[in-house]
Jmol script that loads the backbone (N, CA, C; Angstrom):
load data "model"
ATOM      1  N   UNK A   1     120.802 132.923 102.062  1.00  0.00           N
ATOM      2  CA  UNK A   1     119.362 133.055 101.995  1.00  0.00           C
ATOM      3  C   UNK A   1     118.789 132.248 100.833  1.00  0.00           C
ATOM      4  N   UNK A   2     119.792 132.575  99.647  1.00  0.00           N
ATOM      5  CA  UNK A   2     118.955 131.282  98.453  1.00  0.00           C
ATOM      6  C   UNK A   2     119.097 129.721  98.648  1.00  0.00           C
ATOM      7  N   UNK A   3     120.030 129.614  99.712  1.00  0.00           N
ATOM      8  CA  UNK A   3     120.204 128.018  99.746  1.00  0.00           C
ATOM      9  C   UNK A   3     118.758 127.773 100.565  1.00  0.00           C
ATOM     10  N   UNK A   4     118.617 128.685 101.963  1.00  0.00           N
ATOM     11  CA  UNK A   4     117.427 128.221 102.665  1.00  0.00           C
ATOM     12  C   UNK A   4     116.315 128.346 101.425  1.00  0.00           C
ATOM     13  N   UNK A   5     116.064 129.402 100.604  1.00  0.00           N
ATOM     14  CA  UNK A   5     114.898 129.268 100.006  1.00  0.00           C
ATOM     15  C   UNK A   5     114.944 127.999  99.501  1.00  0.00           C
ATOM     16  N   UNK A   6     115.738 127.353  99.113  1.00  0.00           N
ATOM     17  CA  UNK A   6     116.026 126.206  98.470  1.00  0.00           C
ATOM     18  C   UNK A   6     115.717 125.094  99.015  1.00  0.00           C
ATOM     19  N   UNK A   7     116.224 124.786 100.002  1.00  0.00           N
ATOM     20  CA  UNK A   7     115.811 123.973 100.817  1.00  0.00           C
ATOM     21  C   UNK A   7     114.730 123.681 101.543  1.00  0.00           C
ATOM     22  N   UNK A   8     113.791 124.797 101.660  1.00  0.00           N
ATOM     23  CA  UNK A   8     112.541 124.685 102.368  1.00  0.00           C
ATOM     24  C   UNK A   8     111.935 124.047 101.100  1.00  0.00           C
ATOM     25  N   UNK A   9     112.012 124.682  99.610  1.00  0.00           N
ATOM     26  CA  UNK A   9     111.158 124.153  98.520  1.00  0.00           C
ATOM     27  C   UNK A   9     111.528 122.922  98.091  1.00  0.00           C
ATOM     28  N   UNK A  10     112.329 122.703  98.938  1.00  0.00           N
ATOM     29  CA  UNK A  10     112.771 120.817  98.301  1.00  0.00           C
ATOM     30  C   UNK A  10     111.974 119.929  99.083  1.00  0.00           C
ATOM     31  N   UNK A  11     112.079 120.520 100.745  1.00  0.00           N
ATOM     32  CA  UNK A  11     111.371 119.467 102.109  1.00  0.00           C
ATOM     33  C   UNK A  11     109.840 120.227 101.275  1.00  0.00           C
ATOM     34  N   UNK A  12     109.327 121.069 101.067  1.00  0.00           N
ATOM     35  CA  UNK A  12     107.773 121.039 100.678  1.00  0.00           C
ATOM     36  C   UNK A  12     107.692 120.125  99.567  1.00  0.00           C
ATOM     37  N   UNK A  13     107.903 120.159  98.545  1.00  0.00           N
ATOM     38  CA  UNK A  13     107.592 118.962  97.577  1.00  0.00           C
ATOM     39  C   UNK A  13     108.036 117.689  98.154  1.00  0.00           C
ATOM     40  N   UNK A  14     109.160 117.303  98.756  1.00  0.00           N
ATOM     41  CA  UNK A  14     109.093 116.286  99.800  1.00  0.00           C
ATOM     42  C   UNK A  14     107.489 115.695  99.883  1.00  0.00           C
ATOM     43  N   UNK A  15     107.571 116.819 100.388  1.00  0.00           N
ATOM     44  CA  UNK A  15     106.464 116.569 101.582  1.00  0.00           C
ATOM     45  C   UNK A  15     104.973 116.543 101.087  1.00  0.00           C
ATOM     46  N   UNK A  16     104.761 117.038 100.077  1.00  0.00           N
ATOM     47  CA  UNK A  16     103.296 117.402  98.933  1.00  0.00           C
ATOM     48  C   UNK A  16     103.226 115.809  97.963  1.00  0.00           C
ATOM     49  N   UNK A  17     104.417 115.104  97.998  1.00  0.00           N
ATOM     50  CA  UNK A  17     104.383 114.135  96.677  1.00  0.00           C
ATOM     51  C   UNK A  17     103.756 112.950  97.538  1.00  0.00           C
ATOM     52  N   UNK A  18     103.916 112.543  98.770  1.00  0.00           N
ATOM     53  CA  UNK A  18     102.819 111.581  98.964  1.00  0.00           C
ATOM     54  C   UNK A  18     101.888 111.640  99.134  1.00  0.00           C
ATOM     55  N   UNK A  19     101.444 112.958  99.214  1.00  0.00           N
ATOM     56  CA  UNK A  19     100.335 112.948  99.381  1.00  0.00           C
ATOM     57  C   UNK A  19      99.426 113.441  97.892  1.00  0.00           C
ATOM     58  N   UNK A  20      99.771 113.435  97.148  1.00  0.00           N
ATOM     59  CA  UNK A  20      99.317 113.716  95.886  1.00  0.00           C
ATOM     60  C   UNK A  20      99.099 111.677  95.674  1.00  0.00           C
ATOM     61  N   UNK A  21     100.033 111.192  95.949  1.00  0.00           N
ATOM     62  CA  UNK A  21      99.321 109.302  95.830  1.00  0.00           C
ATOM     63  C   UNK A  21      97.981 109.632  96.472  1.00  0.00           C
ATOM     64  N   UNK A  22      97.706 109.515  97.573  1.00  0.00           N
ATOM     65  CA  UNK A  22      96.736 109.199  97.999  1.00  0.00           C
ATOM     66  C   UNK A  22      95.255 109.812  97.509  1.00  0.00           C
ATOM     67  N   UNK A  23      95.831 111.094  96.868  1.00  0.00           N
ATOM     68  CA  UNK A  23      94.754 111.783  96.006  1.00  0.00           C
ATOM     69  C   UNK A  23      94.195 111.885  95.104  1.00  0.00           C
ATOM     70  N   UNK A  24      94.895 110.327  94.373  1.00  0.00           N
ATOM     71  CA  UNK A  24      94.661 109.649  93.090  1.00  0.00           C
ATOM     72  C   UNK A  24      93.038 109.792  93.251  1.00  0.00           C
ATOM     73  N   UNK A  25      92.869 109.098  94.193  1.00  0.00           N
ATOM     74  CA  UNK A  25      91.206 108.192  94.069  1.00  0.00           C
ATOM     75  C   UNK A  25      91.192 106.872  94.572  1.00  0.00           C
ATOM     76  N   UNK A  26      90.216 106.505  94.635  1.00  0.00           N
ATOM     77  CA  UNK A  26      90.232 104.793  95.049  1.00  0.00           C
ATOM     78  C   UNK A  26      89.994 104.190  93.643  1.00  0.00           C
ATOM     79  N   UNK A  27      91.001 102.830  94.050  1.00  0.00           N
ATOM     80  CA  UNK A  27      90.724 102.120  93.070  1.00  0.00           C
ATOM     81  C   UNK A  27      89.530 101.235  93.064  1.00  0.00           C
ATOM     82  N   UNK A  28      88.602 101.672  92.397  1.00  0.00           N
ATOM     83  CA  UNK A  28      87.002 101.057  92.968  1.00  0.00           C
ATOM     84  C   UNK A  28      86.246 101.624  91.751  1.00  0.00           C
ATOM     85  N   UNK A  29      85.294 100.281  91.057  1.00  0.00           N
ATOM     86  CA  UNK A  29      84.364 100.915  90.389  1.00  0.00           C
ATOM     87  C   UNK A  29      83.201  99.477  89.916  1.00  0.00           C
ATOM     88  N   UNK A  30      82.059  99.934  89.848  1.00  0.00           N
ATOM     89  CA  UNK A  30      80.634  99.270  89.587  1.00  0.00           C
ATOM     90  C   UNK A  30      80.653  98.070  88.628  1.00  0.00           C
ATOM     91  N   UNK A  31      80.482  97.500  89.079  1.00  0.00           N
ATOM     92  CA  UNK A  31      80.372  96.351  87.957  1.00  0.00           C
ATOM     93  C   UNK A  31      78.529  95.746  88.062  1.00  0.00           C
ATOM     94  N   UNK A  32      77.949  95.666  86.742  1.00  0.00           N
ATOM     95  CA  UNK A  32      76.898  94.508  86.945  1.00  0.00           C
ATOM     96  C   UNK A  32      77.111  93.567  86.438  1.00  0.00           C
ATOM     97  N   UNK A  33      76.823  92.007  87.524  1.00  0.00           N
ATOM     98  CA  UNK A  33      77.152  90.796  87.202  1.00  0.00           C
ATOM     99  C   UNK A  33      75.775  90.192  86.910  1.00  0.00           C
ATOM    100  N   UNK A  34      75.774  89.673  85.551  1.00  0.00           N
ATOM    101  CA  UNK A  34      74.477  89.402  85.257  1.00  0.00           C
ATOM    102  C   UNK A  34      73.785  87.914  85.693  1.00  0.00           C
ATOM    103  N   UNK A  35      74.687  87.025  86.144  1.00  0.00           N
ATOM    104  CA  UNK A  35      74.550  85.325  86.428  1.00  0.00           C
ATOM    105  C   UNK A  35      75.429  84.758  87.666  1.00  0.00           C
ATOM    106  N   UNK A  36      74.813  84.107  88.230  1.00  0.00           N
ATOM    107  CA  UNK A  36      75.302  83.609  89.761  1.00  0.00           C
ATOM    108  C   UNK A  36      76.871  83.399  89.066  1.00  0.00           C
ATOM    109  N   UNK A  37      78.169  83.599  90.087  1.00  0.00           N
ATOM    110  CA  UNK A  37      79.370  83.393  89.514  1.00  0.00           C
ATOM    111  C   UNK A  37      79.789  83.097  90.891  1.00  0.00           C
ATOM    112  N   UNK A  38      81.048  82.250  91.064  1.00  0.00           N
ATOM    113  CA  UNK A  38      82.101  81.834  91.620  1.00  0.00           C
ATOM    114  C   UNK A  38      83.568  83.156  92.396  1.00  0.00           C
ATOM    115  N   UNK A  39      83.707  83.157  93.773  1.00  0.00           N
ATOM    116  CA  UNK A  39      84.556  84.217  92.938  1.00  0.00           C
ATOM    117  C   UNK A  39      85.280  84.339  94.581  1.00  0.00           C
ATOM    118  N   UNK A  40      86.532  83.404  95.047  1.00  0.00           N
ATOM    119  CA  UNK A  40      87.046  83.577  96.088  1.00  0.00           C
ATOM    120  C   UNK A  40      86.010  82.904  97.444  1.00  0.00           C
ATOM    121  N   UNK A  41      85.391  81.395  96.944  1.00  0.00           N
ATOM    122  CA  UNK A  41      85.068  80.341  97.410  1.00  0.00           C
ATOM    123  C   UNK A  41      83.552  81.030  97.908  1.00  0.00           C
ATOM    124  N   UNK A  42      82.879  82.242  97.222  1.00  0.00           N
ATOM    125  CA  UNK A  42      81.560  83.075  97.023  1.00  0.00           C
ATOM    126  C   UNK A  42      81.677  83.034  96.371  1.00  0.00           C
ATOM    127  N   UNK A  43      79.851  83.026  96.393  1.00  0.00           N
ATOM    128  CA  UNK A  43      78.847  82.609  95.246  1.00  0.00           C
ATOM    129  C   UNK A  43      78.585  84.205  95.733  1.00  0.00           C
ATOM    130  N   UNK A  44      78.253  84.743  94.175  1.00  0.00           N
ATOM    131  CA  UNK A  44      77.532  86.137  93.675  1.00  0.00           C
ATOM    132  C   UNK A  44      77.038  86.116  93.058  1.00  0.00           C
ATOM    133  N   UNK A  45      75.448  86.684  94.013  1.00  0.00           N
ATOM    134  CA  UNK A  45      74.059  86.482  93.183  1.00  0.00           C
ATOM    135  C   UNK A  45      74.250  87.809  92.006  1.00  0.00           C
ATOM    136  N   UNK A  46      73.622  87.500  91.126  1.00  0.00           N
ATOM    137  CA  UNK A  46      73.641  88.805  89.814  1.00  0.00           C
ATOM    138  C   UNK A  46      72.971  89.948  90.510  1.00  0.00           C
ATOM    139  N   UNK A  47      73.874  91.043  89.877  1.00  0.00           N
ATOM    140  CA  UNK A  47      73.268  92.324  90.561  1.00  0.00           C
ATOM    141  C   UNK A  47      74.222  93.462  90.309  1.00  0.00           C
ATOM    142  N   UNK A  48      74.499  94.510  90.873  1.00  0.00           N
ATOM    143  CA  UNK A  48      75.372  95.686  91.079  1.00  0.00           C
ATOM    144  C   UNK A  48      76.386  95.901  92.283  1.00  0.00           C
ATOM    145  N   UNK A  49      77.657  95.298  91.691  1.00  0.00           N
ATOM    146  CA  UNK A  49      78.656  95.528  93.163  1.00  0.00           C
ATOM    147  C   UNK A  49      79.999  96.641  92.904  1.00  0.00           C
ATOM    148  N   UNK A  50      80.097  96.937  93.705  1.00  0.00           N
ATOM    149  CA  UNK A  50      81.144  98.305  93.876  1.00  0.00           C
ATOM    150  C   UNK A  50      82.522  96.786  94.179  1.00  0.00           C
ATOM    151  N   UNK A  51      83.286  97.310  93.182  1.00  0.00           N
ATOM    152  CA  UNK A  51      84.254  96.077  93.319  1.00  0.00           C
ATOM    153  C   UNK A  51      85.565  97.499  93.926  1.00  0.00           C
ATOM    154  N   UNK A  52      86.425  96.828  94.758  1.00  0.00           N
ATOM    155  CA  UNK A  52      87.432  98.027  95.637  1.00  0.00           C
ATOM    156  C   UNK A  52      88.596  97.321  95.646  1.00  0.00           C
ATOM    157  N   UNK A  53      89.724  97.112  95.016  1.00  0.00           N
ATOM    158  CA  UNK A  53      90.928  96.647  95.510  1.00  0.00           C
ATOM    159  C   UNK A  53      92.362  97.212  95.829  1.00  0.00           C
ATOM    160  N   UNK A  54      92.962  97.085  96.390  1.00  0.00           N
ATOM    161  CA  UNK A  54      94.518  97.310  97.166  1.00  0.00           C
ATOM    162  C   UNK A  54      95.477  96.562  96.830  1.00  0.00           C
ATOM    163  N   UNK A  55      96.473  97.237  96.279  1.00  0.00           N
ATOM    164  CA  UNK A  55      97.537  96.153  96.050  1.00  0.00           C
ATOM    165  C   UNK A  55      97.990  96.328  94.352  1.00  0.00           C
ATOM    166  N   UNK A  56      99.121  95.945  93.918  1.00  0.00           N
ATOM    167  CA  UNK A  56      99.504  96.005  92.500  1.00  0.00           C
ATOM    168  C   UNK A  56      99.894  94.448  92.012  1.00  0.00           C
ATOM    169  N   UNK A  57      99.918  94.158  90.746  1.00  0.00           N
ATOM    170  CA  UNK A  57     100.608  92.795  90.260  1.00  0.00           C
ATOM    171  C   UNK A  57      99.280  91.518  90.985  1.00  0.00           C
ATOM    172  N   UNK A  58     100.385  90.516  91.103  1.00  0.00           N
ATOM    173  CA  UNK A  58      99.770  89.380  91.186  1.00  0.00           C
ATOM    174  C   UNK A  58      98.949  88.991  92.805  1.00  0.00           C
ATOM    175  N   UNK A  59      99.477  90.184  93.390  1.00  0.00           N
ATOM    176  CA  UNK A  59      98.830  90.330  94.920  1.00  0.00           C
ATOM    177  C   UNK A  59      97.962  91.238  95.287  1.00  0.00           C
ATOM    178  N   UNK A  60      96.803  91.445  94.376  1.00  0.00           N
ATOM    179  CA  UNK A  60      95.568  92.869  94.474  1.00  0.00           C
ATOM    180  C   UNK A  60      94.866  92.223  95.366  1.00  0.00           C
ATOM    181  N   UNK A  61      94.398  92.194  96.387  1.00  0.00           N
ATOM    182  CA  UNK A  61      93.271  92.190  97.212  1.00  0.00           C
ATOM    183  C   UNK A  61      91.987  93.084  96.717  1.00  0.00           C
ATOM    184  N   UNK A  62      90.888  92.324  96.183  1.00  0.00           N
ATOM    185  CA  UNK A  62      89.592  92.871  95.742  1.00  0.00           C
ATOM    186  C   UNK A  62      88.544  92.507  96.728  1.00  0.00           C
ATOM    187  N   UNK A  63      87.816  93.501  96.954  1.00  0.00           N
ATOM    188  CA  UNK A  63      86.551  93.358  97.769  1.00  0.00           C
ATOM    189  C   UNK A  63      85.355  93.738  96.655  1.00  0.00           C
ATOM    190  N   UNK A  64      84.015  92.637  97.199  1.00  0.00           N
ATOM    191  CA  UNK A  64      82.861  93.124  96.279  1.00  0.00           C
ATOM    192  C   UNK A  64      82.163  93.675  97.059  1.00  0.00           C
ATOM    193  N   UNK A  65      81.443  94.788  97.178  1.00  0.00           N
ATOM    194  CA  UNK A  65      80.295  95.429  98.081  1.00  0.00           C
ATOM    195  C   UNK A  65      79.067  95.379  97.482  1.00  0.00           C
ATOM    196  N   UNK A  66      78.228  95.396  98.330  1.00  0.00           N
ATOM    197  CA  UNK A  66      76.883  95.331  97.946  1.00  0.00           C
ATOM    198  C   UNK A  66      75.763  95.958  99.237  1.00  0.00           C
ATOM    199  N   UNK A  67      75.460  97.087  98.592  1.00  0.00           N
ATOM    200  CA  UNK A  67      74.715  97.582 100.439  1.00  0.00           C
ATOM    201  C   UNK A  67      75.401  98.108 101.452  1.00  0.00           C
ATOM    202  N   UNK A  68      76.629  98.404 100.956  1.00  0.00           N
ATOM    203  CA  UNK A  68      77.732  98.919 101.604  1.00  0.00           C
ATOM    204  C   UNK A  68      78.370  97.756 102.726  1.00  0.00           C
ATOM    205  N   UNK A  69      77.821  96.439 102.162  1.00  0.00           N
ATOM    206  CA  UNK A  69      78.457  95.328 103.244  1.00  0.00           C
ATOM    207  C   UNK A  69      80.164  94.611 102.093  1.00  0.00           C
ATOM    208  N   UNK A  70      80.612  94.635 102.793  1.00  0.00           N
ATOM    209  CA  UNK A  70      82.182  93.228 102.240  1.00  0.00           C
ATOM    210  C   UNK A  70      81.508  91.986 101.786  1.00  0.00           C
ATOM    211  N   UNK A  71      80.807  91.919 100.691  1.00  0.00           N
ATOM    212  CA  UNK A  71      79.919  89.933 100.799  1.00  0.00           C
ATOM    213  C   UNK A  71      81.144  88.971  99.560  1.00  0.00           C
ATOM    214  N   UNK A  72      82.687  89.380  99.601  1.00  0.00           N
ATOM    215  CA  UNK A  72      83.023  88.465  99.340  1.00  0.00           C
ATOM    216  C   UNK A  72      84.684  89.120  99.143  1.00  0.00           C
ATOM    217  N   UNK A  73      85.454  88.170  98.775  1.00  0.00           N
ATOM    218  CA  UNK A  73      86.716  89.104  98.960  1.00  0.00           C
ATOM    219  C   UNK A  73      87.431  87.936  98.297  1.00  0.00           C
ATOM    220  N   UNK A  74      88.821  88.597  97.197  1.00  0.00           N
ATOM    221  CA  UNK A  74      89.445  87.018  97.062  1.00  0.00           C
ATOM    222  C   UNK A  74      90.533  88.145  96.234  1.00  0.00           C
ATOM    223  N   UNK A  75      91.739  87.333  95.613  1.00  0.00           N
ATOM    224  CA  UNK A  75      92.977  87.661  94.952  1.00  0.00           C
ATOM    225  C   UNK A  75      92.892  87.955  93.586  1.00  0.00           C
ATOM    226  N   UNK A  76      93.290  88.598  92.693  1.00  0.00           N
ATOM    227  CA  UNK A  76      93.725  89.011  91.289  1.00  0.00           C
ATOM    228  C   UNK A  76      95.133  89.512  91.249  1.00  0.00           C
ATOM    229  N   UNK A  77      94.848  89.300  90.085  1.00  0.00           N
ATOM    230  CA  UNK A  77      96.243  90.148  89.059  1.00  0.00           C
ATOM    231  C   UNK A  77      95.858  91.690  88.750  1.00  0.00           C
ATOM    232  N   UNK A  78      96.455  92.462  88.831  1.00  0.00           N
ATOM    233  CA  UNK A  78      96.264  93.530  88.585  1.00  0.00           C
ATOM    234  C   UNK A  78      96.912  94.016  87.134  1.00  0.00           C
ATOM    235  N   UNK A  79      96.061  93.970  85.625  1.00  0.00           N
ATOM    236  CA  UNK A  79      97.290  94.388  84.890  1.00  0.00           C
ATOM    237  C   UNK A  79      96.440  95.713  84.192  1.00  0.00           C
ATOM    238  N   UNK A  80      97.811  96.478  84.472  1.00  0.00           N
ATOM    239  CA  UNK A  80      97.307  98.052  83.926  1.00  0.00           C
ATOM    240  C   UNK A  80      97.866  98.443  82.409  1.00  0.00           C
ATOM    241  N   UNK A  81      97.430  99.694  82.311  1.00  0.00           N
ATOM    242  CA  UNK A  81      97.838  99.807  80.344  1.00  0.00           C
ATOM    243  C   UNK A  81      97.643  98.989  79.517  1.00  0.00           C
ATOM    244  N   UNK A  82      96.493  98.059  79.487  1.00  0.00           N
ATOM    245  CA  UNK A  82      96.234  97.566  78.823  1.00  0.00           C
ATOM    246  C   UNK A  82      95.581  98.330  77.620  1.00  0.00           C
ATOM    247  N   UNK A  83      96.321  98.131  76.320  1.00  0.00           N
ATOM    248  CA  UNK A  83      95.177  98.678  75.186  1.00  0.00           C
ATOM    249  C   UNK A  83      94.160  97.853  74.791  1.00  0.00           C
ATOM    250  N   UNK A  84      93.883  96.622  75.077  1.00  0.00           N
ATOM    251  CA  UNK A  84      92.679  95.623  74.809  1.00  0.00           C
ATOM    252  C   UNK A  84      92.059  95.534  75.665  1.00  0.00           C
ATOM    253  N   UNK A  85      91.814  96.371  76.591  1.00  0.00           N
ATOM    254  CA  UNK A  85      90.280  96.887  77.242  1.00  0.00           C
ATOM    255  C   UNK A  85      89.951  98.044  76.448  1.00  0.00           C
ATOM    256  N   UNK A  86      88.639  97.728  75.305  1.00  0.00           N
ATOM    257  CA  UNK A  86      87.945  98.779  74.740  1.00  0.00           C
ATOM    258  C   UNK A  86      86.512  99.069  75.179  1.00  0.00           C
ATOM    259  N   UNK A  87      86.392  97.917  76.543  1.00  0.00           N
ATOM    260  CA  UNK A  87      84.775  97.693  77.038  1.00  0.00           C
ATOM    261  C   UNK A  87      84.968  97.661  78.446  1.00  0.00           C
ATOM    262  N   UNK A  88      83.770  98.591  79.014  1.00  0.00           N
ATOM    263  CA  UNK A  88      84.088  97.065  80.468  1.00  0.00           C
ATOM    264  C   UNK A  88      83.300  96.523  80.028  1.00  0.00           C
ATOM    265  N   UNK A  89      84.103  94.963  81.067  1.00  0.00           N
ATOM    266  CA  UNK A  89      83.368  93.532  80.489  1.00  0.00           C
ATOM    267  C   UNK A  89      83.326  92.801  82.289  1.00  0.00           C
ATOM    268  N   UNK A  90      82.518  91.720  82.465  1.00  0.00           N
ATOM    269  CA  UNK A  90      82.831  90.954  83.021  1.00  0.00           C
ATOM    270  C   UNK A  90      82.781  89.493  82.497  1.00  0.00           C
ATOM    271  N   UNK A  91      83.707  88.881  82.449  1.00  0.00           N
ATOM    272  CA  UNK A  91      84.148  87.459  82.084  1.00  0.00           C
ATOM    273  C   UNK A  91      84.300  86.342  83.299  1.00  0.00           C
ATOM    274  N   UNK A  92      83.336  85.842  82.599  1.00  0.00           N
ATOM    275  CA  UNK A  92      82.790  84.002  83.395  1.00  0.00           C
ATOM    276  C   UNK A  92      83.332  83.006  82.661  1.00  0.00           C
ATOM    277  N   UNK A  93      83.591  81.961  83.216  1.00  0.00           N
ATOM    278  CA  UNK A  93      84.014  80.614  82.776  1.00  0.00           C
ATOM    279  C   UNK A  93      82.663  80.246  81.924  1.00  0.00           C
ATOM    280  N   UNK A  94      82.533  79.490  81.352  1.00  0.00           N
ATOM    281  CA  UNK A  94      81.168  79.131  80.054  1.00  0.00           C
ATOM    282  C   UNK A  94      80.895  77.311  80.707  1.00  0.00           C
ATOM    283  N   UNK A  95      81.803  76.767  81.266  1.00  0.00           N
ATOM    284  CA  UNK A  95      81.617  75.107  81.560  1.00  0.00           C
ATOM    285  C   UNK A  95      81.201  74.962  82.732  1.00  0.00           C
ATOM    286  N   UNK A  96      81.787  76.019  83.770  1.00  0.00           N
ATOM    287  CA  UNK A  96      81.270  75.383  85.105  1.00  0.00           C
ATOM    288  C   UNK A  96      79.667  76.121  85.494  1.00  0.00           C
ATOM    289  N   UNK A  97      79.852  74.854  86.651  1.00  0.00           N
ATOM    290  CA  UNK A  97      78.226  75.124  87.079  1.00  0.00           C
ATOM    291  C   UNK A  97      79.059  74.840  88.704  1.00  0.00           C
ATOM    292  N   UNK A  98      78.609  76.211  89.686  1.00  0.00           N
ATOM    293  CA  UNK A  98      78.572  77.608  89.449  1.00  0.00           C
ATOM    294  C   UNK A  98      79.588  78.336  88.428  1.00  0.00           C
ATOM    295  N   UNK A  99      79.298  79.078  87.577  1.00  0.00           N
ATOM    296  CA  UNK A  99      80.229  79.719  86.868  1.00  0.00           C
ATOM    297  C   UNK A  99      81.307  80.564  87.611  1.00  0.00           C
ATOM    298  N   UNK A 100      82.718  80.634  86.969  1.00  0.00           N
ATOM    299  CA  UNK A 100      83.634  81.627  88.052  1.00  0.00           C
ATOM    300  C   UNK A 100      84.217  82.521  87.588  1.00  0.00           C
ATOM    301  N   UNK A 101      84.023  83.796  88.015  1.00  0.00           N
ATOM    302  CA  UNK A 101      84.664  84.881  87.601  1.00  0.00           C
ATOM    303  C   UNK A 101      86.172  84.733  87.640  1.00  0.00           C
ATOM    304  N   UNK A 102      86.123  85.372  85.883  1.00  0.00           N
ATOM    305  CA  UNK A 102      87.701  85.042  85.458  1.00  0.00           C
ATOM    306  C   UNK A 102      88.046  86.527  85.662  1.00  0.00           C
ATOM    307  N   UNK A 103      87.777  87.280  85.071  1.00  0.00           N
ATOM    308  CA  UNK A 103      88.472  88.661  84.838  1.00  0.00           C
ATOM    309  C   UNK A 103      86.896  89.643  84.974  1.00  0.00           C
ATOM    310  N   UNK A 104      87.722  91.063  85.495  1.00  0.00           N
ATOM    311  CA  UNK A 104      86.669  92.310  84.993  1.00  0.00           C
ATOM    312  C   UNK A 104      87.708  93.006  84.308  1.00  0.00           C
ATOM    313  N   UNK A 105      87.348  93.901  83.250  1.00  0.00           N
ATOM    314  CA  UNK A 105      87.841  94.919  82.418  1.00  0.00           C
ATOM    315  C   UNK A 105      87.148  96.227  82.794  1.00  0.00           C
ATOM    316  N   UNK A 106      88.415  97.122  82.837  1.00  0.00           N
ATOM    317  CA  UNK A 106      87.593  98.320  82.939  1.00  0.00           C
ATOM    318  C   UNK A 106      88.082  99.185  82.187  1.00  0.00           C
ATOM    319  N   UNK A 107      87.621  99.525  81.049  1.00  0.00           N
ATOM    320  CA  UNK A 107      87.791 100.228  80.131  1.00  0.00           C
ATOM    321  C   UNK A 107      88.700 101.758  80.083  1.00  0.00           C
ATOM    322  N   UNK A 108      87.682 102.551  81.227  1.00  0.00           N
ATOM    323  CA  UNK A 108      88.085 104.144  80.890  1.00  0.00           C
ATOM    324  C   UNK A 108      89.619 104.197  81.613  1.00  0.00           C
ATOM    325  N   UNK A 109      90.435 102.784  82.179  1.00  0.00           N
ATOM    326  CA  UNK A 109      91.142 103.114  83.191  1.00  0.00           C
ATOM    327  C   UNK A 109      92.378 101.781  82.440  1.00  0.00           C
ATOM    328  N   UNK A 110      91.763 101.194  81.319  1.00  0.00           N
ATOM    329  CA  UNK A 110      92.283 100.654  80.549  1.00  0.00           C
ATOM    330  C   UNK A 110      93.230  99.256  81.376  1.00  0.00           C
ATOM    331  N   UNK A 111      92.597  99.017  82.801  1.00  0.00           N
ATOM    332  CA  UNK A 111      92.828  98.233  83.625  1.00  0.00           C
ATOM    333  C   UNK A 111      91.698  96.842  83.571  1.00  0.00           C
ATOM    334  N   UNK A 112      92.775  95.722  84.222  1.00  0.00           N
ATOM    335  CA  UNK A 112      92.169  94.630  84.114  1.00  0.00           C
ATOM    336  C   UNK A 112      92.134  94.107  85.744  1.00  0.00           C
ATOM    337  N   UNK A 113      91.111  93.011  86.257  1.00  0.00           N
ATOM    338  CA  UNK A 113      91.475  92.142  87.462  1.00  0.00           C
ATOM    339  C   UNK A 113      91.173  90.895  86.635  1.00  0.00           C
ATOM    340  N   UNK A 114      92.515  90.040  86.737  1.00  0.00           N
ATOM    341  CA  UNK A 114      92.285  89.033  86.530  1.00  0.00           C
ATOM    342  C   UNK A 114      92.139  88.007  87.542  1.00  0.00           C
ATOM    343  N   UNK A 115      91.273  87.018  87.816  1.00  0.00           N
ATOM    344  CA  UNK A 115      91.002  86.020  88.712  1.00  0.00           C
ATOM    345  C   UNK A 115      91.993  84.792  88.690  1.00  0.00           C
ATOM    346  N   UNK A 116      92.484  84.410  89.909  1.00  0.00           N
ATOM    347  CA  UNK A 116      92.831  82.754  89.613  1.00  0.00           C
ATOM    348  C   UNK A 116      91.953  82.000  90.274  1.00  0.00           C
ATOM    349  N   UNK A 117      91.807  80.637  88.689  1.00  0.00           N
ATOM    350  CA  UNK A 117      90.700  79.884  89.152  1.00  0.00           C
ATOM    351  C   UNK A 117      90.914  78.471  89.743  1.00  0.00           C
ATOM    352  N   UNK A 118      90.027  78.258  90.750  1.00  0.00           N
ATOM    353  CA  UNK A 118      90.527  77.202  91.791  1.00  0.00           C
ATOM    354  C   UNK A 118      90.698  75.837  91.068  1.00  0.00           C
ATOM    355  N   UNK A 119      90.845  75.534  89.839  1.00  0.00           N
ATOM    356  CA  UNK A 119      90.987  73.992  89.396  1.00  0.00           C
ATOM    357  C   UNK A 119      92.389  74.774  88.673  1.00  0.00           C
ATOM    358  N   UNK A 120      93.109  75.832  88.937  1.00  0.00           N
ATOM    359  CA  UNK A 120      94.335  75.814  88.559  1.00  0.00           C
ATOM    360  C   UNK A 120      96.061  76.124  89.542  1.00  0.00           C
TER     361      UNK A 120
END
end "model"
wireframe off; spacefill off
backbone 0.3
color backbone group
C-alpha cells in the first residue's frame, strides 16, 4: 500500500511540473518607442507596442503588437540574468537613417532582446 501511495505521488508531480511551465506567464511586455526605428526589414512608427516572444538564446522569435494586430516580427538573442539591466531601455543605432533597433532591456525581469543588425 505505501509503494502505491508512492507511486501515484510521483506520476502526480509528473504530471503537475509541466504544467506549472506554462503558468509562468507570457513572455511579453510594453515597450514605448519614441522615433521611427528599423526592426526585422519594419519600419516602427513611435508609439506603444506589446513586444511577445518564444524561444530561448540566439533563436527568440519576437512579435511587436499594436491594436492587437502582429505589425512586425523578426529574431533576437534572448539573454537572461542579466545584472546590467537597472532600466528598461530601448536602444537604437545613433548613425542610421531609418534608425534600427538594437536591443530592449527589461529591467524587473532583468532580461534583455538583443537585435541582429542587417549590415552585420
Amino acid at each position: 500500500m505505501k509503494r502505491l501511495k508512492y507511486v501515484v505521488g510521483l506520476a502526480t508531480l509528473a504530471l503537475a511540473f509541466p504544467l506549472t511551465l506554462f503558468a509562468r506567464g507570457k513572455n511579453e511586455h510594453t515597450v514605448t518607442i519614441s522615433d521611427p526605428v528599423q526592426v526585422g526589414g519594419t519600419q516602427l512608427k513611435p508609439g506603444d507596442y506589446r513586444v511577445e516572444w518564444q524561444g530561448t538564446g540566439s533563436t527568440t522569435q519576437v512579435s511587436f503588437m499594436r491594436s492587437g494586430k502582429t505589425v512586425a516580427t523578426a529574431t533576437a538573442t534572448l539573454k537572461t540574468g542579466d545584472e546590467e539591466v537597472d532600466r528598461d531601455a530601448v536602444v537604437t543605432s545613433t548613425n542610421d537613417n531609418p534608425k534600427e533597433l538594437r536591443e530592449i532591456d527589461f529591467r524587473h525581469d532583468k532580461e534583455a532582446l538583443i537585435f541582429q543588425q542587417s549590415g552585420m
